[in-house]
N, C-alpha and C positions, 0 to 999 in steps of 0.2 A: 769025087773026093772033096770039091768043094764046099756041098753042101754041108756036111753034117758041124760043119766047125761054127757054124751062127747060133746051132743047138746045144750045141756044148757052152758056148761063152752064157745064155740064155741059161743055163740052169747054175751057174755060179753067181749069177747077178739076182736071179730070187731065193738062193738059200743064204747070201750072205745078210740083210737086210731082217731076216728071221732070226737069226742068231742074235742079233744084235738086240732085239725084243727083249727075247726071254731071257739076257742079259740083265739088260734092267729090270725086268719082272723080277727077279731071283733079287737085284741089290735093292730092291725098295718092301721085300719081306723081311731083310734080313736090319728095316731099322730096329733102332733100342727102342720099347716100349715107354713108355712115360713113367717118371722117376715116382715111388708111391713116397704116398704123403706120412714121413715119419714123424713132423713136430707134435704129435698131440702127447706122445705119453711121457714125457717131464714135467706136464705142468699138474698131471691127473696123480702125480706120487708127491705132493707137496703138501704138508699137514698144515690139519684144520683145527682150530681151537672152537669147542660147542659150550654155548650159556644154556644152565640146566636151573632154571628155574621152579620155583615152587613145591621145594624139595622138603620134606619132612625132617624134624631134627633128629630124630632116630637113625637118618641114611646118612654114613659114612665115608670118605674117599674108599674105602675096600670095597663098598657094596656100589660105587658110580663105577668102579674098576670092571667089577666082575658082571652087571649088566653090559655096561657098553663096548666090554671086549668083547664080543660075543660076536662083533659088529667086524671087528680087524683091529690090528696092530696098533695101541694107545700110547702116546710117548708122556704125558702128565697127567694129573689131577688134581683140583685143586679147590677145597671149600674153607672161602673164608669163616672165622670166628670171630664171636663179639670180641672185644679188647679186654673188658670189662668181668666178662660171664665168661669167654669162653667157649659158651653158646654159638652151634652154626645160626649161618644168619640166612639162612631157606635157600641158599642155591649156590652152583658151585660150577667149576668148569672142565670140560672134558677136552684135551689135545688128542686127535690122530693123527699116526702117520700120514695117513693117505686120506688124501679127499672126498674120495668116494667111496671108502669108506663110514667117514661122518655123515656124509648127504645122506648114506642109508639108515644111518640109526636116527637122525632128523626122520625121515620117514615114518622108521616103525614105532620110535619113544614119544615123540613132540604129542601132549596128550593121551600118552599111556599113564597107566596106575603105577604108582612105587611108592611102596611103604604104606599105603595109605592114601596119599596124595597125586593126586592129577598134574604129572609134573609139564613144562614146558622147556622146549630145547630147540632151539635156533643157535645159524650161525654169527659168534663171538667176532665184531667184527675191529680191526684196531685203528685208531684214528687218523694214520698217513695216509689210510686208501682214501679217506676221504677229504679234497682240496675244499679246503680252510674256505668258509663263506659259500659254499656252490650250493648246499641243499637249502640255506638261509633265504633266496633270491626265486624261491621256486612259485613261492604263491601270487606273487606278481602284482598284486596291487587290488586284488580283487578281494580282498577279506582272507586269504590263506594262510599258511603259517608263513611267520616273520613278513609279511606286505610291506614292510617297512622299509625292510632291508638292511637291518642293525646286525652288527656282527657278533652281539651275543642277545640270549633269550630268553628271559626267566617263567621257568614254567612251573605253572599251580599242579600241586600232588593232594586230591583229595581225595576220601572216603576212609582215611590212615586210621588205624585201629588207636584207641589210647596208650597202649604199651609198646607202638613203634616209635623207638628213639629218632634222632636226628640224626646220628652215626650211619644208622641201619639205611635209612633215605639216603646219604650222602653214598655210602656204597653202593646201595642198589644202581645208582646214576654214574658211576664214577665207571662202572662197568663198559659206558658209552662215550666214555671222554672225560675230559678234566672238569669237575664240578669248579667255579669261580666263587661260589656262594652258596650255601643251604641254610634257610632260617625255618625253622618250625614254631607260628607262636602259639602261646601259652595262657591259659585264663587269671587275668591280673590279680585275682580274689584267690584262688585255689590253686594257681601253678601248673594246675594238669594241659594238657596239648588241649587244642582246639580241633585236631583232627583233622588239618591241613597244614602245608608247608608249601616253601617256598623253592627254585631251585634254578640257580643260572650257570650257565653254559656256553660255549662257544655255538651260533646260531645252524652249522652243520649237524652238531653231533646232538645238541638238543631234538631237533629236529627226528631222527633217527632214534634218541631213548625214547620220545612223545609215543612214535609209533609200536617202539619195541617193550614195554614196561604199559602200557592204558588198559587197562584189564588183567592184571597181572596182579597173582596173589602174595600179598603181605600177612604177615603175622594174621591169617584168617580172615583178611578184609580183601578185597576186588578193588584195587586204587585204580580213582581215574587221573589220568596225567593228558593239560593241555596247556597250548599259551598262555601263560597269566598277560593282561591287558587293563592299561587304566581303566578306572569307571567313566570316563569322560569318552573313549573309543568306541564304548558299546555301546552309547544312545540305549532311548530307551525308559528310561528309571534303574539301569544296575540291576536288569533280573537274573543278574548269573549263569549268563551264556558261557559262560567262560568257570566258575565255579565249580565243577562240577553237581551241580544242581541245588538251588534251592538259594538262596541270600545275596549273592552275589559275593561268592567265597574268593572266587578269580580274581579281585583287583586286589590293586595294593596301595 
């Protein structure tokens, strides 16, 4: 009788120590998985304003409408006119809803055909997102834009057809930020443009039309747009590195 009682206590002592396992085995299945990552879609439903340039004066806000709806949900449109004429003045702006929306029709339009014309469309960007002075300090001393470090920047607009006013420059640029000054001059004998102008700006937002508007079609012309810089900066003899080609159009 004695014995079998050291066998008995002997199987309660290894099956308690198993339960106890799979105790834990069971509460360490049963953690919460990892929380998914919901921030992304508030910021992907927040409208986009698009610059549609190079647009033909035959195309209408109904016909910017009815293309780039095509794309998703449009909340404005908007092509300015001359003051004067009344005349659109080549480009116009499209709002969407949704941002990804606009990135796709950037995709499909940006150098698609409308009306005739090879239009261009990027995005309309507005001058808060960009802190005051920061794209001005970028060239650094080595010859880049603004080296200087001046807080505004006047930039040469040449290859200007003779029938582009001064108005039509000022808005083309105004697009990118607060123009401070636009001079287009004139041939002192005959009054007509010289086919260049002049264009200052806050040194961020210059910086940003330079890149966005230098190849960009005016009234039938391809303007080149850069730094205007004394003739004395560019060593040399004044050949018009700055110009856009030929005389040295770029100084002032």
């Amino acid at each position: 009788t004695v014995t079998p009682v050291p066998t008995l206590t002997l199987i309660i002592f290894f099956k308690m120590p198993g339960s106890r396992d799979r105790s834990r085995s069971r509460s360490r299945s049963r953690s919460p998985p990892p929380a998914s990552d919901g921030g992304g879609g508030g910021a992907s439903a927040e409208p986009m304003k698009l610059y549609i340039g190079n647009l033909s004066y035959d195309t209408d806000e109904q016909r910017l409408r009815d293309e780039f709806g095509k794309f998703g949900a449009i909340d404005d449109v908007f092509l300015p006119v001359d003051r004067e004429t009344s005349r659109p003045r080549g480009f116009g702006f499209v709002t969407f809803s949704a941002g990804p929306d606009a990135k796709k029709s950037i995709a499909a339009m940006d150098g698609a055909e409308l009306d005739g014309r090879t239009i261009k469309v990027s995005e309309s960007r507005p001058r808060p997102d960009r802190a005051a002075g920061g794209g001005g300090g970028g060239g650094g001393g080595g010859g880049g834009f603004n080296s200087s470090g001046a807080s505004s920047v006047k930039l040469f607009v040449g290859n200007l057809s003779f029938d582009t006013a001064e108005d039509t420059v000022r808005s083309l640029f105004e697009v990118h930020g607060e123009v401070t000054d636009c001079y287009m001059p004139t041939d002192r004998e005959s009054g007509r443009p010289r086919g260049f102008a002049f264009v200052t700006m806050n040194a961020s937002d210059a910086e940003n039309a330079c890149g966005k508007i230098d190849g960009q079609d005016v009234d039938g012309r391809s303007i080149k747009v850069n730094e205007a810089r004394a003739r004395e900066e560019r060593g040399g003899g004044g050949g018009g590195g700055y110009g856009g080609g030929g005389g040295g159009g770029g100084g002032y």
